[in-house]
C-alpha positions as CSV (number, residue, x, y, z in Angstrom):
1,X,0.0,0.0,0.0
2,X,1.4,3.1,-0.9
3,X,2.2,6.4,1.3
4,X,0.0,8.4,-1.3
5,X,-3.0,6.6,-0.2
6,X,-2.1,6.6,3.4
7,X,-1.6,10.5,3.0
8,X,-5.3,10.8,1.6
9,X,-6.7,10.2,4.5
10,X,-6.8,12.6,7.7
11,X,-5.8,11.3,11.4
12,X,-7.6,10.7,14.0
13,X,-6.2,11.2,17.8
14,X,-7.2,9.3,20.3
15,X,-9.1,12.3,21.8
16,X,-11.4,12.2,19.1
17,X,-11.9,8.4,19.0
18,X,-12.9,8.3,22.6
19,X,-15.4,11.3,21.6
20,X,-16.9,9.5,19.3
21,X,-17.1,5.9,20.6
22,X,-18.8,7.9,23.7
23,X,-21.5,9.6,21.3
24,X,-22.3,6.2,20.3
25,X,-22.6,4.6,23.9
26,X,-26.0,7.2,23.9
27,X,-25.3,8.1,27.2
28,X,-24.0,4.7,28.9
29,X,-20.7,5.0,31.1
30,X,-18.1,4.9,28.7
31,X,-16.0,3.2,32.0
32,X,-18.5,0.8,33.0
33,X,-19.2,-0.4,29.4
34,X,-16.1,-0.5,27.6
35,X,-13.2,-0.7,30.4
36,X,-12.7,-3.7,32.1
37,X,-10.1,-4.9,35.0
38,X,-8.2,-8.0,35.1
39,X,-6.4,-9.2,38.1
40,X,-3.7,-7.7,37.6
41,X,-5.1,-4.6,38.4
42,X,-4.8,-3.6,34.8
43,X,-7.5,-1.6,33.0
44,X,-8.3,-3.0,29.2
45,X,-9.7,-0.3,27.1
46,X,-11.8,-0.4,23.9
47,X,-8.6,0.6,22.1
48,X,-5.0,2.1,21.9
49,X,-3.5,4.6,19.8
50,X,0.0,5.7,19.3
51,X,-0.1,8.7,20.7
52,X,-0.7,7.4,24.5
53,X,2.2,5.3,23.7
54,X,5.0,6.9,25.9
55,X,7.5,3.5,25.8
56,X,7.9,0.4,24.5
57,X,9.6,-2.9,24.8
58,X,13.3,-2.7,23.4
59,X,13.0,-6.6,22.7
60,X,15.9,-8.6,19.7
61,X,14.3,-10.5,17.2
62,X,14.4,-14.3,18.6
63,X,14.5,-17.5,16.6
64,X,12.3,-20.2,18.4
65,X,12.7,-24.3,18.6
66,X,10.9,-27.0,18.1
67,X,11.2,-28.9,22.0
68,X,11.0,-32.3,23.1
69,X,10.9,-33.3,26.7
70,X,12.1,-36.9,27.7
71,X,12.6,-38.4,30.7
72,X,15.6,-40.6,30.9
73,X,14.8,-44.1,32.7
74,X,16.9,-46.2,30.4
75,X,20.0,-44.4,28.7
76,X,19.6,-46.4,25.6
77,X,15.6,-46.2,24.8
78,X,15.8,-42.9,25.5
79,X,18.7,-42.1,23.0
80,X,16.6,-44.3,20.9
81,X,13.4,-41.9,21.3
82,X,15.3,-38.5,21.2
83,X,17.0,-39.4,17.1
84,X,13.8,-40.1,16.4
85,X,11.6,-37.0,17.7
86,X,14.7,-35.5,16.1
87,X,14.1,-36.8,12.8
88,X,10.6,-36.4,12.8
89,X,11.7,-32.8,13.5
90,X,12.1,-31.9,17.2
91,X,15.2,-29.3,17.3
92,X,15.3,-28.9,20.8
93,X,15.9,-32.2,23.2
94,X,15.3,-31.2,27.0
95,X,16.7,-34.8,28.9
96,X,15.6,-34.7,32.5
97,X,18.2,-36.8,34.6
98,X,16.7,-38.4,37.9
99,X,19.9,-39.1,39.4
100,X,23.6,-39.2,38.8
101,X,23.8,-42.9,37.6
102,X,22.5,-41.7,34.3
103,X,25.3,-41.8,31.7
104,X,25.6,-38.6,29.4
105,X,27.3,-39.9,26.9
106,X,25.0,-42.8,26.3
107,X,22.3,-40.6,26.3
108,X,23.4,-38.6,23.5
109,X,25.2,-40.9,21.3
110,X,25.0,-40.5,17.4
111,X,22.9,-37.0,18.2
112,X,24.3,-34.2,15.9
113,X,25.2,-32.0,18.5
114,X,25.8,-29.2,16.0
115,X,22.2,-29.2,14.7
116,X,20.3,-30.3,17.8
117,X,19.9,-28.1,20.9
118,X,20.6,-29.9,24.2
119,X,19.2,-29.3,27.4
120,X,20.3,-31.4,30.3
121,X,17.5,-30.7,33.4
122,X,18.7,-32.2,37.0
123,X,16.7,-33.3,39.2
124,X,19.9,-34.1,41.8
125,X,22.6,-31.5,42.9
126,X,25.9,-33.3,42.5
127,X,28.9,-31.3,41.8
128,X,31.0,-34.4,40.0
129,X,28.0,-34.4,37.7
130,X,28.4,-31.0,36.8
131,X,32.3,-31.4,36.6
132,X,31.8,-34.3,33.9
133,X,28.5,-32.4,31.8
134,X,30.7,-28.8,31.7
135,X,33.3,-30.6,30.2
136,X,31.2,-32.0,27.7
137,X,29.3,-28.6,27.2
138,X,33.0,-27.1,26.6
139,X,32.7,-28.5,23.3
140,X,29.3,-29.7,22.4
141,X,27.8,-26.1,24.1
142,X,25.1,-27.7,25.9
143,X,22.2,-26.1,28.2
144,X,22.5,-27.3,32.4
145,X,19.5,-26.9,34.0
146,X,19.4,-26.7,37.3
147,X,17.9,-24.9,39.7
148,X,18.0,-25.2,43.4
149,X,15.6,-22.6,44.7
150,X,13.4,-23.6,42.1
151,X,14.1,-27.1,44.3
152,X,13.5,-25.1,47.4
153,X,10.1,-23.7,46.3
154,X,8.0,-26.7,44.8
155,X,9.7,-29.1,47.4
156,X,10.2,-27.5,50.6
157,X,13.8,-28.8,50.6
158,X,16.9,-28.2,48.9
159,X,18.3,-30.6,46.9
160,X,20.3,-33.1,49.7
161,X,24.0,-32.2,48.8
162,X,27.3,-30.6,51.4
163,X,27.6,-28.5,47.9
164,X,26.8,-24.8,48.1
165,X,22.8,-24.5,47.4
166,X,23.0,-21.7,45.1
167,X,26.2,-21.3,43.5
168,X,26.4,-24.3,41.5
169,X,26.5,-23.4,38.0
170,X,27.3,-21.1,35.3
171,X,24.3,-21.3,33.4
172,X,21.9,-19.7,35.7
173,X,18.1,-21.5,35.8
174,X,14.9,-19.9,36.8
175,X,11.9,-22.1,37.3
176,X,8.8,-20.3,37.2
177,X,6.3,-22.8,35.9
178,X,5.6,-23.8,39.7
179,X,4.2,-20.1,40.0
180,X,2.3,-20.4,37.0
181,X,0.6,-24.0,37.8
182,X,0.0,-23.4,41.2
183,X,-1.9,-20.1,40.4
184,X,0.1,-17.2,40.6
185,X,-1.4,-14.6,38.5
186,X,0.9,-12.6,35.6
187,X,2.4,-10.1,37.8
188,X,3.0,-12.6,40.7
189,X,5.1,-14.9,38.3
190,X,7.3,-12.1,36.6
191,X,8.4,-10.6,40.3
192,X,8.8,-13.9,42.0
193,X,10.7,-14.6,38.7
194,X,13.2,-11.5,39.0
195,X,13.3,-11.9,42.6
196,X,14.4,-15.8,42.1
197,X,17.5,-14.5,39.5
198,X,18.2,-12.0,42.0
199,X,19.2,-13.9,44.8
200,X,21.4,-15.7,42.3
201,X,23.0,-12.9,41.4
202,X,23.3,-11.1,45.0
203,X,25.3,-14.5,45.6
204,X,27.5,-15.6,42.7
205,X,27.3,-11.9,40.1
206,X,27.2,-12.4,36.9
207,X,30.9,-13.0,36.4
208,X,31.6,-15.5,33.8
209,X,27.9,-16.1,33.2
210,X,27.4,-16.2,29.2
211,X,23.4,-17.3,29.7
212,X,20.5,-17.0,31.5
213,X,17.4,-19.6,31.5
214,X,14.1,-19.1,32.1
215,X,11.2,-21.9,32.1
216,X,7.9,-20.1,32.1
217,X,4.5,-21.6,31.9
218,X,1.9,-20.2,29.4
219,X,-1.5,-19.9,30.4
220,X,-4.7,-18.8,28.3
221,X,-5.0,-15.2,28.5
222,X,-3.5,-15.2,24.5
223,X,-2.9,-11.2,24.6
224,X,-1.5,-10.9,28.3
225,X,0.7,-14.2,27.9
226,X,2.2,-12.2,24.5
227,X,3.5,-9.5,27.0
228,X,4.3,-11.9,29.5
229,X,7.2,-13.2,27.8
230,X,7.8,-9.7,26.5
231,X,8.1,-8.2,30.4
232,X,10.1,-11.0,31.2
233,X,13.1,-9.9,29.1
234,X,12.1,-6.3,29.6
235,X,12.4,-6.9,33.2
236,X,15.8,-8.8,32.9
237,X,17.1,-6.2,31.1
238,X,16.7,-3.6,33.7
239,X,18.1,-5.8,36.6
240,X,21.0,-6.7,34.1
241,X,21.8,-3.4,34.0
242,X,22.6,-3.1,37.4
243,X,25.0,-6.2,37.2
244,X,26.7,-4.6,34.3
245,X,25.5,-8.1,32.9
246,X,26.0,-9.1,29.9
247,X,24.6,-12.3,29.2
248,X,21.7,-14.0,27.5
249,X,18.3,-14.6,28.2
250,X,16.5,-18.0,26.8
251,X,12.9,-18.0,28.1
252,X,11.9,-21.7,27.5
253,X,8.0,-22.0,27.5
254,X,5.5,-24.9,28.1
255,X,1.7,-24.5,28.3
256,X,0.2,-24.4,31.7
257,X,-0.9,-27.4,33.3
258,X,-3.7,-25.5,35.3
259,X,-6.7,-25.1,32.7
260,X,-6.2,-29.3,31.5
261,X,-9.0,-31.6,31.9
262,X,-9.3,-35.1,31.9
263,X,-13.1,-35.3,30.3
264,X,-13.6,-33.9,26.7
265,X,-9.6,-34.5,26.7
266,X,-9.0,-33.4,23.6
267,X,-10.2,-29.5,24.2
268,X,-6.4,-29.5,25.9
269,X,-5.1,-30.1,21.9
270,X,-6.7,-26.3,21.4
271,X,-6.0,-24.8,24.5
272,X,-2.4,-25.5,24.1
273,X,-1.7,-24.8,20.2
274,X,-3.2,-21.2,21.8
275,X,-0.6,-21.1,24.5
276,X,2.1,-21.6,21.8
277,X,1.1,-19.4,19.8
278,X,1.5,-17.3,22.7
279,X,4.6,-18.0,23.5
280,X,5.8,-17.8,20.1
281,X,4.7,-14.4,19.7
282,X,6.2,-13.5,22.8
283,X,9.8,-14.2,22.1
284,X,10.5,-18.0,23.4
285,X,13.7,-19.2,22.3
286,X,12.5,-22.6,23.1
287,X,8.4,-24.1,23.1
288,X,7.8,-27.3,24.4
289,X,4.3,-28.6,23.7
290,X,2.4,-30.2,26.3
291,X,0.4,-33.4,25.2
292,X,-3.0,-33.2,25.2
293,X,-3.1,-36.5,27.6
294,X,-0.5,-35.6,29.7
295,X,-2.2,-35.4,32.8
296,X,-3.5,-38.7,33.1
297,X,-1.6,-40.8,30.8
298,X,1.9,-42.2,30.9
299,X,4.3,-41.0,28.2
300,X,3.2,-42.0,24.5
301,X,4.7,-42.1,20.9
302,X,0.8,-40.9,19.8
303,X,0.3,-38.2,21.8
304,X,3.6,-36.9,21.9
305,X,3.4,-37.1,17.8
306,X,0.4,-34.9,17.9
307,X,2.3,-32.2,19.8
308,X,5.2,-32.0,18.5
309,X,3.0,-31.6,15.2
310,X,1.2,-28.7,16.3
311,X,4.3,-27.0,16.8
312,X,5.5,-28.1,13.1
313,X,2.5,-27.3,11.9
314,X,3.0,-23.4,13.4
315,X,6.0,-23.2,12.0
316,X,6.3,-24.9,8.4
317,X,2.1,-24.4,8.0
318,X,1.4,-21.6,9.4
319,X,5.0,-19.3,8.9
320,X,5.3,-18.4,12.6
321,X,8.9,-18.5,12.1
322,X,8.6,-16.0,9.0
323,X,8.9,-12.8,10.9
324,X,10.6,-12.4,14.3
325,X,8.8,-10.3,17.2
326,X,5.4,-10.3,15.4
327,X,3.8,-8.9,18.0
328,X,6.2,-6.0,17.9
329,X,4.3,-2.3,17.1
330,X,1.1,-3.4,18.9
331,X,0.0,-0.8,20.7
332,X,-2.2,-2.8,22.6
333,X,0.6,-5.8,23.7
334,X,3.0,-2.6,24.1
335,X,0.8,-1.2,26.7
336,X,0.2,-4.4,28.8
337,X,4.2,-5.4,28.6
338,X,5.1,-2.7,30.2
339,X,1.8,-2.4,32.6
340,X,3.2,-5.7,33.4
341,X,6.6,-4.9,33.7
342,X,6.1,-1.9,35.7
343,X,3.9,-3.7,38.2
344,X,6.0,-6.6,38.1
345,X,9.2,-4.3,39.2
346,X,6.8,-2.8,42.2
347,X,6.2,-6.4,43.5
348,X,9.9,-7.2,43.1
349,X,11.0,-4.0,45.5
350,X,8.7,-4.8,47.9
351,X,10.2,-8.6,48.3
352,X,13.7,-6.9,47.8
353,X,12.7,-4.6,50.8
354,X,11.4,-7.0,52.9
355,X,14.4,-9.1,52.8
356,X,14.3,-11.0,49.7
357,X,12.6,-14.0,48.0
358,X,14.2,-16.9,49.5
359,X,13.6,-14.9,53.1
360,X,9.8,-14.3,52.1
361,X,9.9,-18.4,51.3
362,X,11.0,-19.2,54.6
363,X,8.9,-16.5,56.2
364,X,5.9,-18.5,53.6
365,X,4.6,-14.9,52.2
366,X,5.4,-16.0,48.4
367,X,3.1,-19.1,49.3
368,X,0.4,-17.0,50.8
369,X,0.5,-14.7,48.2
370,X,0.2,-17.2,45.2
371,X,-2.1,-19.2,47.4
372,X,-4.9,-16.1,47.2
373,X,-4.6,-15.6,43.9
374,X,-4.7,-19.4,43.0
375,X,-8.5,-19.2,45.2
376,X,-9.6,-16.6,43.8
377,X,-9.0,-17.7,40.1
378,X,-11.0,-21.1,41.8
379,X,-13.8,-19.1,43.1
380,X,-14.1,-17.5,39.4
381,X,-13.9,-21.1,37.8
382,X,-16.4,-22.7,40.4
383,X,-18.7,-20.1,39.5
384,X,-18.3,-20.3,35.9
385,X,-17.0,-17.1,35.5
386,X,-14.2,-18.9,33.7
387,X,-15.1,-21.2,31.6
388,X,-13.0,-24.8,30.4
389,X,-15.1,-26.6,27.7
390,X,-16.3,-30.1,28.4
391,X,-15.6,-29.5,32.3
392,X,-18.2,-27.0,33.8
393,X,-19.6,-25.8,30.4
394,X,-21.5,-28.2,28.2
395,X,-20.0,-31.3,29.8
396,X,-20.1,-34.6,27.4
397,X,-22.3,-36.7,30.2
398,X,-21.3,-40.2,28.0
399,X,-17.7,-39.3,28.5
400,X,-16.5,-41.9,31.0
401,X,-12.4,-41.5,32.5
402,X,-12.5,-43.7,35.4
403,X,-10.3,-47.1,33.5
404,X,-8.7,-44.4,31.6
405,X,-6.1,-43.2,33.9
406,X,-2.5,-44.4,33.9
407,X,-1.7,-41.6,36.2
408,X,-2.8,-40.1,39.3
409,X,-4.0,-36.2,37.9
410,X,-4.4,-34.7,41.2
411,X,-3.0,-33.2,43.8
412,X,-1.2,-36.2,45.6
413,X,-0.8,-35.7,49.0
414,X,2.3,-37.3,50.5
415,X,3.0,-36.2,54.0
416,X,6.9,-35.2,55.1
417,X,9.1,-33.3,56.8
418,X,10.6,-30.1,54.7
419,X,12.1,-26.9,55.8
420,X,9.6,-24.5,54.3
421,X,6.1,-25.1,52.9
422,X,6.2,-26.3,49.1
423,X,4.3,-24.3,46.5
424,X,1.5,-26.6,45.2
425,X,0.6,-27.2,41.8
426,X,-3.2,-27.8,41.2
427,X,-5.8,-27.7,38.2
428,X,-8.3,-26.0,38.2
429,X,-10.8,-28.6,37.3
430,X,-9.3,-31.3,40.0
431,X,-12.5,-31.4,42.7
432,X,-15.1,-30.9,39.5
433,X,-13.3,-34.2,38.2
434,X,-12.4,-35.8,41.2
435,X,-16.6,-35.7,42.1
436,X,-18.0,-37.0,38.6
437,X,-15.5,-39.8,38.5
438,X,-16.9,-41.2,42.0
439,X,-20.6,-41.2,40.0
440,X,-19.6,-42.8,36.9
């Protein structure tokens, strides 16, 4: 389209949009009608124009992969099982390694190291382990995840090691899909997220660190999980500044258990190619697609086919990898991102000024915190103000789940003895599932 034709047409400010959207509304509060509040404490209005745009999100274009996730039992099958997600076009492997007996080198055997991204996730803390995997990384540059905090939070214990509980690596992990699955709401996860780095960094610097790694979880609010991602980096940016930091930040995404049923299964198949899409569009280096069945049945070649297809079918079908930072010029995902970011930085002073987030842990304000916003999202869901197809809107009375569960998809309960109280991951459909399975 040509500037000529652009030119033939005269602008309109906001001022005068809002004049005449409220000559239309005859009278009704252009507030109460048009303006709504999320729980962020963010207002959504019936549009944005550029010129209440003040600031936006500095943000590189990012290239995004293709992820697998497998869990390493068996060194050999699961070699076996990563060459072939890789040939059936994975570009990303995430191994996660239960416990130090695992052997690295058997689990990436004849994997093109060059062409496939590794990520190595610990489950253990065991500073031999690391010795042998950073020599291998030397060469082969792969990801170490590890995060004990991250430990610390969803366990109530650190990981059972003399070594130092913090400084353990040089690839610096942040686990925030806890946050996210238990309930935290957007501005809850992005300061408990910066506040989690930071007590990283107020320990061990930045010194020598080359990369930063973020796991987020990505719920359904498409728009606000756009700028999520967004006022992540925006965020790490400003507290990276402060380091004089100079490394990179790899957000990793994965959709949100929270909002996945067990009846009418396959509604999870649209909920998460929405949550990619999100996370695409937000600036993930990495997306790893949950399977539709993930919940309640044990890894499968089928359903882990079918997502890792939606993801192909993103990128090859529908070009999401054609243009970096779509979402980039959006006045509308400009003005939440940094909304969020701004409100995100408030919360992360506050924990900073009240002694920081492991301290707030301990003290179990980060739990009560998430904890009320994880109830009140229930009390919305309960009341079908939020609405998950096929669970409490238009349930499928036929559909019967009761012999169809390999796994346990609720909140087990597992009494022990830990050093703070463990963040707790729950659906939001668990008691409306848990009651119709005891009628079928």
């Amino acid at each position: 389209m040509s500037n000529s034709l652009f030119s033939a047409f005269e602008k309109v400010s906001s001022k005068a949009w809002k004049q005449k959207i409220q000559v239309d509304l005859k009278g009704a509060d252009y507030n109460d009608t048009l303006i709504w509040k999320t729980d962020e404490g963010i207002d959504v209005r019936p549009f944005y124009h550029q010129d209440e745009i003040t600031e936006t999100a500095q943000i590189q274009p990012q290239q995004w992969f293709i992820g697998q996730i497998i869990f390493v039992q068996n060194e050999t099958a699961s070699n076996k099982k990563a060459i072939d997600a890789i040939e059936k076009g994975a570009e990303t492997i995430k191994f996660i390694i239960p416990n130090k007996d695992i052997s690295v080198e058997k689990t990436i055997e004849n994997i093109d190291l060059e062409s496939t991204n590794i990520q190595f996730d610990l489950h253990f803390l065991d500073q031999s382990y690391l010795d042998s995997l950073a020599k291998i990384s030397a060469n082969a540059e792969l990801q170490i995840i590890i995060d004990p905090i991250g430990q610390l939070a969803s366990t109530g214990n650190w990981f059972k090691s003399a070594d130092n509980k913090i400084n353990v690596c040089k690839q610096i992990t942040v686990n925030t899909v806890t946050y996210q699955n238990a309930g935290a709401n957007i501005v809850q996860q992005l300061a408990y997220g910066l506040a989690h780095l930071n007590e990283y960094c107020n320990t061990n610097g930045f010194e020598d660190v080359k990369t930063i790694h973020f796991n987020v979880a990505v719920g359904t609010n498409y728009f606000f999980e756009i700028a999520k991602l967004r006022a992540y980096r925006v965020l790490f940016n400003a507290l990276a500044s402060e380091y004089n930091c100079e490394a990179d930040l790899k957000i990793h995404a994965i959709p949100t258990k929270r909002n996945k049923t067990i009846y009418d299964y396959n509604t999870n198949m649209l909920r998460t190619t929405t949550e990619c899409m999100s996370a695409i569009l937000g600036g993930a280096n990495t997306v790893f697609n949950l399977p539709y069945d993930a919940i309640y049945h044990k890894d499968n070649a089928f359903g882990e086919r079918i997502a890792r297809n939606q993801l192909l079918v993103l990128k090859n079908e529908s070009y999401f990898d054609a243009v970096n930072n779509a979402s980039d010029g959006s006045y509308y995902i400009e003005s939440i991102t940094m909304q969020l970011a701004e409100k995100g930085l408030a919360l992360f002073k506050d924990i900073e000024a009240n002694g920081g987030f492991i301290a707030q842990l301990n003290s179990g304000i980060i739990q009560k915190k998430i904890k009320e916003s994880a109830n009140k999202e229930q009390s919305l869901f309960d009341n079908g103000n939020i609405t998950l197809l096929g669970t409490n809107k238009h349930p499928n009375k036929n559909d019967k789940m009761k012999h169809n569960l390999e796994l346990f998809p609720f909140v087990k309960m597992n009494p022990r003895k830990t050093l703070i109280q463990p963040i707790i991951e729950k659906r939001l459909a668990e008691t409306t599932e848990q009651n119709r399975l005891k009628t079928e």
